[in-house]
NUFI-637219 format. One line per 5 residues: number of its first residue (from 1); their letters; for each residue x, y, z of N, C-alpha, C. Coordinates in nm, 3 decimals, padded with zeros to 5 digits. Example, Ala and Ser with C-alpha at 12.3 -4.5 7.8 and 13.67 -1.06 7.14 Angstrom:
<sites>
1	AS	01.319,-00.569,00.780,01.230,-00.450,00.780,01.320,-00.330,00.780 ~ 01.285,-00.225,00.708,01.367,-00.106,00.714,01.290,00.003,00.787 .
</sites>
This chain:
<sites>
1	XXXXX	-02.761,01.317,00.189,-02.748,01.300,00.045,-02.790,01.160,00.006 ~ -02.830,01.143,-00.125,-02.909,01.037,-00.184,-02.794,00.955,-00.219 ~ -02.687,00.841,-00.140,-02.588,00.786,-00.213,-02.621,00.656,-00.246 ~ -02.564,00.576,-00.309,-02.597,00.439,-00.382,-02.490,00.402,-00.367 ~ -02.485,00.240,-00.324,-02.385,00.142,-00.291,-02.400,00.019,-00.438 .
6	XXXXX	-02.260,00.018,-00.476,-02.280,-00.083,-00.614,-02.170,-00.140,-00.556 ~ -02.150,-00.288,-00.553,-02.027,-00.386,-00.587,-01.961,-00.374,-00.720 ~ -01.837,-00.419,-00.707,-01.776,-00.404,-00.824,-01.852,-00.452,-00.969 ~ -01.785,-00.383,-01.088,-01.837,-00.389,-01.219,-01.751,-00.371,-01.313 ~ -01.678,-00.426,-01.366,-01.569,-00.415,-01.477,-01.566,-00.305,-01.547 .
11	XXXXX	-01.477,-00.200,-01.508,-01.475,-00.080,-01.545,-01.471,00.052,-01.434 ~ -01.484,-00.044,-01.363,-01.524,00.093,-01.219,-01.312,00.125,-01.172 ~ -01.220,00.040,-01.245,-01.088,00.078,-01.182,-01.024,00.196,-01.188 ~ -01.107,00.295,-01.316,-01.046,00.434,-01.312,-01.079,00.500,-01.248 ~ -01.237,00.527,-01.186,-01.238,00.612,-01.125,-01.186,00.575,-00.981 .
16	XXXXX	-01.199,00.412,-00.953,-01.144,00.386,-00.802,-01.004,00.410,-00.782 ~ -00.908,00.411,-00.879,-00.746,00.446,-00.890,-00.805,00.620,-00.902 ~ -00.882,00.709,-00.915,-00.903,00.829,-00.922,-00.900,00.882,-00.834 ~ -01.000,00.767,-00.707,-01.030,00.842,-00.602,-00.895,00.833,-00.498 ~ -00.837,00.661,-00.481,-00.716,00.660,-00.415,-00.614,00.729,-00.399 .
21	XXXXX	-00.611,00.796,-00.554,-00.484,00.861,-00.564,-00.547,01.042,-00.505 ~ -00.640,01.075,-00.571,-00.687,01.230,-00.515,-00.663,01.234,-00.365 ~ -00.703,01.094,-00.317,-00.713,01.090,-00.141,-00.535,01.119,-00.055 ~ -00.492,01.010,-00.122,-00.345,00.946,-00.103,-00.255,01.097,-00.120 ~ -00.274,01.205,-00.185,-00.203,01.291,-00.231,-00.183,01.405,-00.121 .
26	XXXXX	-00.282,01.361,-00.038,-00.322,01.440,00.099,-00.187,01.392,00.192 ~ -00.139,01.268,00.209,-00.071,01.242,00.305,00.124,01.251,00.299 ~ 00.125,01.275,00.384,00.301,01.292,00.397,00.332,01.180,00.273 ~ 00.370,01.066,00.248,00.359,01.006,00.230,00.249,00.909,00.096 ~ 00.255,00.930,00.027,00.098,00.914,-00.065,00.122,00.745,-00.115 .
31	XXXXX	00.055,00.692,-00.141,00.067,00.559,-00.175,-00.061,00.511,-00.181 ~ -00.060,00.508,-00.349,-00.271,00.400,-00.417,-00.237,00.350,-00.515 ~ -00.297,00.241,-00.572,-00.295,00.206,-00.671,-00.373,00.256,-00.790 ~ -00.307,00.239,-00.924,-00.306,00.297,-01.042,-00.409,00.191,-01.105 ~ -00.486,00.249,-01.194,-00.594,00.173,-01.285,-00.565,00.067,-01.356 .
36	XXXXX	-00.344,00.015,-01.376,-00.284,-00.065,-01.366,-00.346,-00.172,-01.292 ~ -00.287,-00.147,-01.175,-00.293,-00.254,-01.084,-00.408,-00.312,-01.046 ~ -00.522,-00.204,-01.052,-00.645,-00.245,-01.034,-00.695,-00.361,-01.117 ~ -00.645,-00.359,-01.209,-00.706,-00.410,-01.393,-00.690,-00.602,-01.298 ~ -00.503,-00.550,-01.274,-00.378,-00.712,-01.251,-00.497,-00.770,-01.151 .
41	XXXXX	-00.545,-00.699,-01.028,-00.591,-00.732,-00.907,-00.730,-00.797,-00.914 ~ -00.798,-00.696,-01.026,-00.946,-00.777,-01.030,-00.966,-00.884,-01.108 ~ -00.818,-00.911,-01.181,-00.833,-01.086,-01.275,-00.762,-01.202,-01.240 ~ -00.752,-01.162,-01.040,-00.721,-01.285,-01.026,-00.799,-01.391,-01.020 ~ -00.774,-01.524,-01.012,-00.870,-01.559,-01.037,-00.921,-01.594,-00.890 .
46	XXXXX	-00.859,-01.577,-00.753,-00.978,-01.564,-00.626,-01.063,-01.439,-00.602 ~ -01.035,-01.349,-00.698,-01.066,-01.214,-00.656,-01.263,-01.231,-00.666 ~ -01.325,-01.184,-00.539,-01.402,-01.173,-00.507,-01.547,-01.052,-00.512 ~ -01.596,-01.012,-00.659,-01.640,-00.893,-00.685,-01.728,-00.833,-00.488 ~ -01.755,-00.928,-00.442,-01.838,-00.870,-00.300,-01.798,-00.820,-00.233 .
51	XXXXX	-01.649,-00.814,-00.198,-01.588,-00.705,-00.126,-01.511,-00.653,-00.189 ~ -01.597,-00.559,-00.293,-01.525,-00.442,-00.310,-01.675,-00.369,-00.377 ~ -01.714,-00.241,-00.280,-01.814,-00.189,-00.276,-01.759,-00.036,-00.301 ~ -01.862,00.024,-00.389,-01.823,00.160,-00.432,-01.940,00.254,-00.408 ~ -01.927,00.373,-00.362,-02.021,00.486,-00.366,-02.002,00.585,-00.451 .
56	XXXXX	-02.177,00.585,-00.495,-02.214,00.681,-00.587,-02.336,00.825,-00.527 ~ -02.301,00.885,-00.591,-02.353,01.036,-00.577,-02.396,01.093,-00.726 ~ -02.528,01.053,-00.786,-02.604,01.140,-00.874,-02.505,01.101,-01.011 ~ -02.495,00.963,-00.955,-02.404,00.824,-01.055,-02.250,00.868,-01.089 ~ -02.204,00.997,-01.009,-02.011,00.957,-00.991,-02.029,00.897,-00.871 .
61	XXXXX	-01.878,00.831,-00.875,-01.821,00.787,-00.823,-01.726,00.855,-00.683 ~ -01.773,00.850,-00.548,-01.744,00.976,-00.462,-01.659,00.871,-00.324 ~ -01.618,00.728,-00.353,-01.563,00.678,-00.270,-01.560,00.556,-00.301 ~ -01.470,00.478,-00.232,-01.472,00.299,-00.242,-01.377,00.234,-00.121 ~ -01.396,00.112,-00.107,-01.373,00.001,-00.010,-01.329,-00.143,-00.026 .
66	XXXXX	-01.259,-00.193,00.035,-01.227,-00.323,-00.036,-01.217,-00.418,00.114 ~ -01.252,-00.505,00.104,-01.189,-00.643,00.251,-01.134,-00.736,00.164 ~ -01.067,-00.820,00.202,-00.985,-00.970,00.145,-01.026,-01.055,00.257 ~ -01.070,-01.193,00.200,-01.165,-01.271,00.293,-01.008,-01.370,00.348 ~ -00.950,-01.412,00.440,-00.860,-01.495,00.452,-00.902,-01.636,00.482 .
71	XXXXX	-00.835,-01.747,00.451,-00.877,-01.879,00.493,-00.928,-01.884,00.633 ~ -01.006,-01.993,00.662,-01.007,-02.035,00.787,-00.839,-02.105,00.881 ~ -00.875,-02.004,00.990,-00.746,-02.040,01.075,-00.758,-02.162,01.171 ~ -00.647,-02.208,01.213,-00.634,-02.325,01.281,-00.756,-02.351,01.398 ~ -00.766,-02.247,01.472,-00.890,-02.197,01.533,-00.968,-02.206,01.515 .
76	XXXXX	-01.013,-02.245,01.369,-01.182,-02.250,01.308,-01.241,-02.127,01.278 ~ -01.152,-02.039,01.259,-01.225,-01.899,01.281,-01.201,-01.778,01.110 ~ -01.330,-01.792,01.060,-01.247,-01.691,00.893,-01.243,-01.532,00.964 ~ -01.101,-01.481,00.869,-01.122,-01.359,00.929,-01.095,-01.288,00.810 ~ -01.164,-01.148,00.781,-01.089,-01.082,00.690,-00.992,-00.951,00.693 .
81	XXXXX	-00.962,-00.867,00.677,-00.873,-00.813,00.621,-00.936,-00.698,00.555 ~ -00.977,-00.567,00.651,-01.106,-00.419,00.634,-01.005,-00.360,00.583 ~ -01.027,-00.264,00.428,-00.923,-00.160,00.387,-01.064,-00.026,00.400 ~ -01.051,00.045,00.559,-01.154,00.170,00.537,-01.170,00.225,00.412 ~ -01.293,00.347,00.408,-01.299,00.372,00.272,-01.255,00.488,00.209 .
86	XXXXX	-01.254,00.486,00.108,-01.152,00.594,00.033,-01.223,00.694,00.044 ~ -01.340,00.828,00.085,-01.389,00.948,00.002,-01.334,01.069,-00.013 ~ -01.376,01.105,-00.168,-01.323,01.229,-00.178,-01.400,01.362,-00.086 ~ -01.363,01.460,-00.065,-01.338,01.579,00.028,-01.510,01.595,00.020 ~ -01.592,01.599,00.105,-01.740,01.630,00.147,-01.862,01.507,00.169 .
91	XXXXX	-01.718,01.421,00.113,-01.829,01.297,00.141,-01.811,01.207,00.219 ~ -01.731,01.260,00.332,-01.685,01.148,00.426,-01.772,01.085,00.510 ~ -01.889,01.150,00.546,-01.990,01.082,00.593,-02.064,00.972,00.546 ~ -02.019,00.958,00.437,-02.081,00.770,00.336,-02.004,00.697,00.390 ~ -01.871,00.749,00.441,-01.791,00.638,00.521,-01.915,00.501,00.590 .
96	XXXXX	-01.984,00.562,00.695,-02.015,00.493,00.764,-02.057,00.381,00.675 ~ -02.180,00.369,00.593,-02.292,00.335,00.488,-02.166,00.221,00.417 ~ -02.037,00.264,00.404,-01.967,00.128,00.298,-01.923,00.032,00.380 ~ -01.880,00.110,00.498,-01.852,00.003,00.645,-01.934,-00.081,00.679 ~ -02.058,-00.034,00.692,-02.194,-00.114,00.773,-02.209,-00.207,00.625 .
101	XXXXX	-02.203,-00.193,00.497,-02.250,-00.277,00.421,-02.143,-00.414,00.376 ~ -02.015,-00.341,00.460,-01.892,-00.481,00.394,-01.946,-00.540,00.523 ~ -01.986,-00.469,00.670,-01.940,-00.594,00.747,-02.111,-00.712,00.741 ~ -02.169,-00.668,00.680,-02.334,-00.713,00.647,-02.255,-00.795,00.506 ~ -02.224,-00.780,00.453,-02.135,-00.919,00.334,-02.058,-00.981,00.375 .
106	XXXXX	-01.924,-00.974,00.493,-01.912,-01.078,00.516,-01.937,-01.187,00.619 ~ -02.004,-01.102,00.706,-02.104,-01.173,00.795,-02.174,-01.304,00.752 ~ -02.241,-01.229,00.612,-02.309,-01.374,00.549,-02.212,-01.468,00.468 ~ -02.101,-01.421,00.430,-01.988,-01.499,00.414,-01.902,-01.617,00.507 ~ -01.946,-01.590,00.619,-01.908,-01.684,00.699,-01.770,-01.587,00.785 .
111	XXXXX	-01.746,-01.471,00.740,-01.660,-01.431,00.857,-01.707,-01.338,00.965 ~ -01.582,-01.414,01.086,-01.629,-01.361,01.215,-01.524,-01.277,01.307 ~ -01.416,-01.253,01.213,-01.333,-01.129,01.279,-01.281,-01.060,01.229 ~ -01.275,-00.928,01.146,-01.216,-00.848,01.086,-01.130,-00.786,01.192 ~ -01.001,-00.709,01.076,-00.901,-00.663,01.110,-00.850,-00.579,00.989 .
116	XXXXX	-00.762,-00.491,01.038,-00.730,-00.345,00.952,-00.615,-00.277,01.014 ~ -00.581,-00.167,00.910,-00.436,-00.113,00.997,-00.504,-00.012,00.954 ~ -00.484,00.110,01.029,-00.461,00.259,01.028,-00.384,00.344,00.990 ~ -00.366,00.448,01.003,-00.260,00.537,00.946,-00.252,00.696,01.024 ~ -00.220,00.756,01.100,-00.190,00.864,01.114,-00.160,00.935,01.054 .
121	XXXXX	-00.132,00.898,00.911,-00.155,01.031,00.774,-00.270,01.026,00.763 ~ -00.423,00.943,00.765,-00.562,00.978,00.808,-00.600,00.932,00.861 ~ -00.592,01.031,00.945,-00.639,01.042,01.107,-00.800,01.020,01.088 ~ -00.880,01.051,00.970,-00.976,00.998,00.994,-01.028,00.861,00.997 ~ -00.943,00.805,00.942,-00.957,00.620,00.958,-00.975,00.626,01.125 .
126	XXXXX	-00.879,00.658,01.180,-00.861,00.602,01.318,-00.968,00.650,01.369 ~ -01.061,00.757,01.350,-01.177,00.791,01.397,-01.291,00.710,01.370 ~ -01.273,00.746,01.260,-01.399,00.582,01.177,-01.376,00.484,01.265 ~ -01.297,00.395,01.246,-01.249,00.301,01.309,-01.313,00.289,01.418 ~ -01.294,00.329,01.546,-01.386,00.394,01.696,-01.498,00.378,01.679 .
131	XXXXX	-01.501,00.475,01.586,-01.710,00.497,01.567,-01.759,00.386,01.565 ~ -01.706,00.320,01.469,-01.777,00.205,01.444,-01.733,00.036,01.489 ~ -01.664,00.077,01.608,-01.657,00.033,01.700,-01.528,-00.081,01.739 ~ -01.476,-00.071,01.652,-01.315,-00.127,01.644,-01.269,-00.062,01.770 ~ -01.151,-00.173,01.802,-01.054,-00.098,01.903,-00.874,-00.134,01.827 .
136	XXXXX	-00.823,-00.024,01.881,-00.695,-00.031,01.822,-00.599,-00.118,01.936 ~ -00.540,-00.248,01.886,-00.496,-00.362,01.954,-00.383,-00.351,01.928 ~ -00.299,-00.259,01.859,-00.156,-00.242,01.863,-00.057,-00.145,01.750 ~ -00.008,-00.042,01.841,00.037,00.051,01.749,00.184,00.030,01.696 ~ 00.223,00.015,01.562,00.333,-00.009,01.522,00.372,00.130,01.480 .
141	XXXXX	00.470,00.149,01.432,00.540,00.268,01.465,00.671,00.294,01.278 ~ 00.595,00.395,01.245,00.746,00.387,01.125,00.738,00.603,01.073 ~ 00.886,00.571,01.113,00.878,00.745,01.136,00.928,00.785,01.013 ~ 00.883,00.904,00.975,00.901,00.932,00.852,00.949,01.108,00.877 ~ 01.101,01.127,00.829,01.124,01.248,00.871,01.085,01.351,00.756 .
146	XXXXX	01.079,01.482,00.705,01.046,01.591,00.619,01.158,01.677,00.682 ~ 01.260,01.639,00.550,01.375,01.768,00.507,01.358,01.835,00.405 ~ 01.383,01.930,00.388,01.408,02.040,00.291,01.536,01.991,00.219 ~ 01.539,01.942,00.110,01.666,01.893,00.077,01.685,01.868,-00.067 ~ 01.864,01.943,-00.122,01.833,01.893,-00.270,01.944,01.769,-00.298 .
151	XXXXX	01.899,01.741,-00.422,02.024,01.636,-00.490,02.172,01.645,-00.503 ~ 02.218,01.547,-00.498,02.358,01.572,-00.509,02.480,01.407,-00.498 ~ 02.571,01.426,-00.454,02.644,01.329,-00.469,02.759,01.337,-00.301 ~ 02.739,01.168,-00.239,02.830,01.172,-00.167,02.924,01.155,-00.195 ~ 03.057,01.198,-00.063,03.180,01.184,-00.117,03.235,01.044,-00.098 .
156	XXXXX	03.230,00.958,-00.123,03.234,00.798,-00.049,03.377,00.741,-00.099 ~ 03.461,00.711,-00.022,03.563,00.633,-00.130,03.515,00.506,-00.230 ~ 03.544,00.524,-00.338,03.478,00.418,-00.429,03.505,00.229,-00.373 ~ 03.549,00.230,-00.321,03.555,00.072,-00.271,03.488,00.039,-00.109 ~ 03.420,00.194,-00.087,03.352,00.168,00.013,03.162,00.131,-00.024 .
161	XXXXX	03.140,00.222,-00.107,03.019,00.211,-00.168,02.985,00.212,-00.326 ~ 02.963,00.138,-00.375,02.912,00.161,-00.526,02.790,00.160,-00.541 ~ 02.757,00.211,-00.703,02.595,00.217,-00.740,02.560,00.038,-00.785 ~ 02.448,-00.003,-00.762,02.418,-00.141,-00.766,02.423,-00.123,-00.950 ~ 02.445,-00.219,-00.971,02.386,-00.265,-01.123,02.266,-00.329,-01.156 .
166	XXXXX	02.128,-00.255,-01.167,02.024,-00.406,-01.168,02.047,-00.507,-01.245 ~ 02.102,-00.481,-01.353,02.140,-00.605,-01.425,02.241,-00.680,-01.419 ~ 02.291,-00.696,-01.316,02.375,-00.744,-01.243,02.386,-00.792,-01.070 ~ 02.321,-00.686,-00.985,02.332,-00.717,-00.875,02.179,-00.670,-00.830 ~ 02.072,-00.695,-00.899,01.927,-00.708,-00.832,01.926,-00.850,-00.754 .
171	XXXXX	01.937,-00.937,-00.793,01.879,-01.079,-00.756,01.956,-01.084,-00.604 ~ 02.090,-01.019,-00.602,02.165,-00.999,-00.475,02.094,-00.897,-00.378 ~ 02.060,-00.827,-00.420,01.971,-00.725,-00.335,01.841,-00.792,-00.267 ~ 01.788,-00.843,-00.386,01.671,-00.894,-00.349,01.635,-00.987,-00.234 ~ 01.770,-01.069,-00.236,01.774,-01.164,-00.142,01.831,-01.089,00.010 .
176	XXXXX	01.891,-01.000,00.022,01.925,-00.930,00.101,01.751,-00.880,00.152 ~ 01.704,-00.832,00.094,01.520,-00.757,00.101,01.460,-00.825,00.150 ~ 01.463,-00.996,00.145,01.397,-01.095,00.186,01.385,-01.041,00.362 ~ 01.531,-01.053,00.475,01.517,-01.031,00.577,01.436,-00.889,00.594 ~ 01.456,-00.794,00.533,01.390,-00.714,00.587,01.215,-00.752,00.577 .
181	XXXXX	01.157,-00.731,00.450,01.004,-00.727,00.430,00.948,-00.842,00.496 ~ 01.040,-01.020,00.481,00.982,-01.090,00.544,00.885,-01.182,00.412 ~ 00.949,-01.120,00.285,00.837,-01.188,00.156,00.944,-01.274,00.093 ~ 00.900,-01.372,00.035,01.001,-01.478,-00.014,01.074,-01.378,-00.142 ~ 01.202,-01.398,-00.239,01.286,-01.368,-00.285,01.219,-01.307,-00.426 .
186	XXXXX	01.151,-01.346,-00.489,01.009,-01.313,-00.559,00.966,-01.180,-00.556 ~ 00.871,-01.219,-00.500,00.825,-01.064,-00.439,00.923,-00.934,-00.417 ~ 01.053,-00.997,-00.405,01.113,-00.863,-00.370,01.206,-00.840,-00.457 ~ 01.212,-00.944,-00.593,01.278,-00.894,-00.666,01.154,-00.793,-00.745 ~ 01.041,-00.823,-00.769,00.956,-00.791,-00.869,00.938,-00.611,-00.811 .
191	XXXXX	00.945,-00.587,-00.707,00.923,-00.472,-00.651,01.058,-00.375,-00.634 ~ 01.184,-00.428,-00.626,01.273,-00.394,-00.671,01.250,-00.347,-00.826 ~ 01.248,-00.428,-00.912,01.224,-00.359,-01.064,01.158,-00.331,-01.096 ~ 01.018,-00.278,-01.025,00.968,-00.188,-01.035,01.004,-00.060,-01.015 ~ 01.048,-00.029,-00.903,01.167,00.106,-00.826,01.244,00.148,-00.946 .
196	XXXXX	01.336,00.041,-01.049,01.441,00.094,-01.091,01.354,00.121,-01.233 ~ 01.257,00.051,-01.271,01.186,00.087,-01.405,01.104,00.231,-01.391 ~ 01.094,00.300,-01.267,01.008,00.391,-01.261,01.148,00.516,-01.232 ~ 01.265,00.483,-01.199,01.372,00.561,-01.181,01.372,00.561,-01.023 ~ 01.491,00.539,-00.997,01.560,00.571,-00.886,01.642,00.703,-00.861 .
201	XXXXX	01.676,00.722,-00.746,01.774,00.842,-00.722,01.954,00.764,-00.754 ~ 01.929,00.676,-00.638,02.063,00.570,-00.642,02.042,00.456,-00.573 ~ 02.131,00.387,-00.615,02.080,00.268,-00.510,02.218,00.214,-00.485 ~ 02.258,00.216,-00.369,02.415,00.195,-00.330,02.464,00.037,-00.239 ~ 02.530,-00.028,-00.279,02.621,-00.122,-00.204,02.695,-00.157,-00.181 .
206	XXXXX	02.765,-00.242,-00.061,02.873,-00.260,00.024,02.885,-00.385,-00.014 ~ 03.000,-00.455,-00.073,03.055,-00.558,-00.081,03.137,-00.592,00.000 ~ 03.153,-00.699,00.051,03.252,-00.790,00.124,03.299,-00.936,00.102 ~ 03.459,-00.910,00.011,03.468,-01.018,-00.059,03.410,-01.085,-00.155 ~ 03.374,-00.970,-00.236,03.293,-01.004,-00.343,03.135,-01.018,-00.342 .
211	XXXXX	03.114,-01.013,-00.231,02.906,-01.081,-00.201,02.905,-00.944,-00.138 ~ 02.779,-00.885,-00.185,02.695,-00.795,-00.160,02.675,-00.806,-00.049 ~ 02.675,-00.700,00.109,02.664,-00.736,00.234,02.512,-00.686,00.298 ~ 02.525,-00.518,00.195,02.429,-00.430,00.218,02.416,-00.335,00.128 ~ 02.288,-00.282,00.120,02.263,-00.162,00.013,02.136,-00.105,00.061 .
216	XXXXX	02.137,00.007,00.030,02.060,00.148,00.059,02.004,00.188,-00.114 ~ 01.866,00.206,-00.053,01.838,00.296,-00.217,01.727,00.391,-00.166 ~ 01.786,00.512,-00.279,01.650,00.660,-00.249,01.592,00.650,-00.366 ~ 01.487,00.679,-00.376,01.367,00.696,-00.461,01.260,00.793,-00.444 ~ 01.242,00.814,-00.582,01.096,00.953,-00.543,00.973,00.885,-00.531 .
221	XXXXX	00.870,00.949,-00.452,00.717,00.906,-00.459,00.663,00.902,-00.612 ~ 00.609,00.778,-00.608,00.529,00.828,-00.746,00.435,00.894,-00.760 ~ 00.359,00.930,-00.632,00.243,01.049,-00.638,00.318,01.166,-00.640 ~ 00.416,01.218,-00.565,00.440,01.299,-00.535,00.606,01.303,-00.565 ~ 00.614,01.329,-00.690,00.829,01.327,-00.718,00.895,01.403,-00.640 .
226	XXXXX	00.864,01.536,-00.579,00.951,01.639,-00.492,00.976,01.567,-00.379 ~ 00.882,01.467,-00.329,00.958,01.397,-00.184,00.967,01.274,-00.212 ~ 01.049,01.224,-00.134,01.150,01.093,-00.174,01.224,01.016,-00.029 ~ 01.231,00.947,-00.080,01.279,00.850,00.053,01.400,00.723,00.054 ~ 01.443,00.759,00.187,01.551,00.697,00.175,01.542,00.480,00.238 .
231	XXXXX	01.524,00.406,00.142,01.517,00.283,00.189,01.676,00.197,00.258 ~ 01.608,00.193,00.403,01.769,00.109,00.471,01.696,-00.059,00.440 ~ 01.753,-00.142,00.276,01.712,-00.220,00.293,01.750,-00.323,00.396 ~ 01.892,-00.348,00.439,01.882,-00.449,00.534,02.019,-00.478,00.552 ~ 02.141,-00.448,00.679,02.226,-00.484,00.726,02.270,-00.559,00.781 .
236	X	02.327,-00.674,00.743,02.389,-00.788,00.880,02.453,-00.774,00.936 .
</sites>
């Protein structure tokens, strides 16, 4: 097929939040960004229109790709940061064509080691990946169970668990979130209120002596509301 490779162009975020999400909807698990975020992402001001390359088919839009260039490391060495490419269902074979053209941009960019994570919800990344000649240097591991299961209410004695208050006990959570994700206090409040602005199931915590010790919160997918997940944010 006759496909065409364009770098980004102000305006291309709906159909690229189009394709993420059509793709993303496939997996246990679904998770892309919205024509939102795309908008926040492409006005930063390091954001780099060259790595982020899109394929066209008879001028739609049938896939896309992104790398993030990282500083030079202590080593002397720039590396970036490969997000394989998104295509929708018949066009996975352009895969190759967006691969071969990010690593031909940042080559002339000055980087000399890319790196990427995979996913076993597509399994075709990890194939790509191979083909084109990556090797997989370390498998991390996060299990994700599928119950059949409906809503409801535990029986908890009330001074064992309560519902958090965000307007009250986010900033306590948040800092609790810090150990787990590993992102300064920031970041994890902002993603916290996101969760509770989009609705939660519950979000529960354990006080001790007044200070928040631990809390648990379930939430639905936003691709997908029927499945939902249970977050163990972080126990001491």
């Amino acid at each position: 097929m006759n496909y065409m490779l364009k770098n980004y162009q102000k305006g291309f975020e709906a159909d690229q939040a189009r394709i993420g999400i059509e793709v993303a909807k496939k997996w246990l698990w679904p998770y892309a960004y919205d024509e939102e975020d795309l908008v926040k992402i492409h006005a930063q001001p390091d954001f780099d229109p060259d790595t982020r390359i899109y394929c066209f088919l008879d001028g739609k839009m049938v896939g896309c790709m992104y790398a993030l260039i990282k500083p030079m490391g202590e080593d002397g060495i720039t590396s970036a940061y490969l997000d394989l490419p998104r295509m929708l269902p018949d066009h996975e074979p352009a895969a190759h064509m967006l691969v071969e053209k990010m690593i031909s941009i940042l080559q002339k960019k000055g980087v000399s080691r890319l790196f990427g994570h995979v996913t076993s919800m597509a399994p075709g990344d990890i194939e790509l990946a191979r083909a084109m000649g990556f090797e997989i240097k370390d498998w991390g591991f996060k299990i994700y169970y599928s119950y059949e299961m409906e809503q409801g209410y535990l029986d908890l004695p009330a001074e064992k668990a309560k519902e958090i208050d965000p307007a009250r006990d986010l900033e306590s959570c948040a800092e609790i979130a810090t150990h787990w994700y590993g992102r300064d206090k920031c970041w994890c409040m902002v993603l916290l209120r996101e969760w509770h602005e989009h609705g939660i199931i519950t979000h529960q915590g354990v006080w001790d002596d007044g200070i928040l010790a631990a809390s648990c919160m379930a939430a639905s997918n936003v691709l997908r509301p029927s499945t939902a997940a249970i977050y163990y944010i972080y126990t001491p």
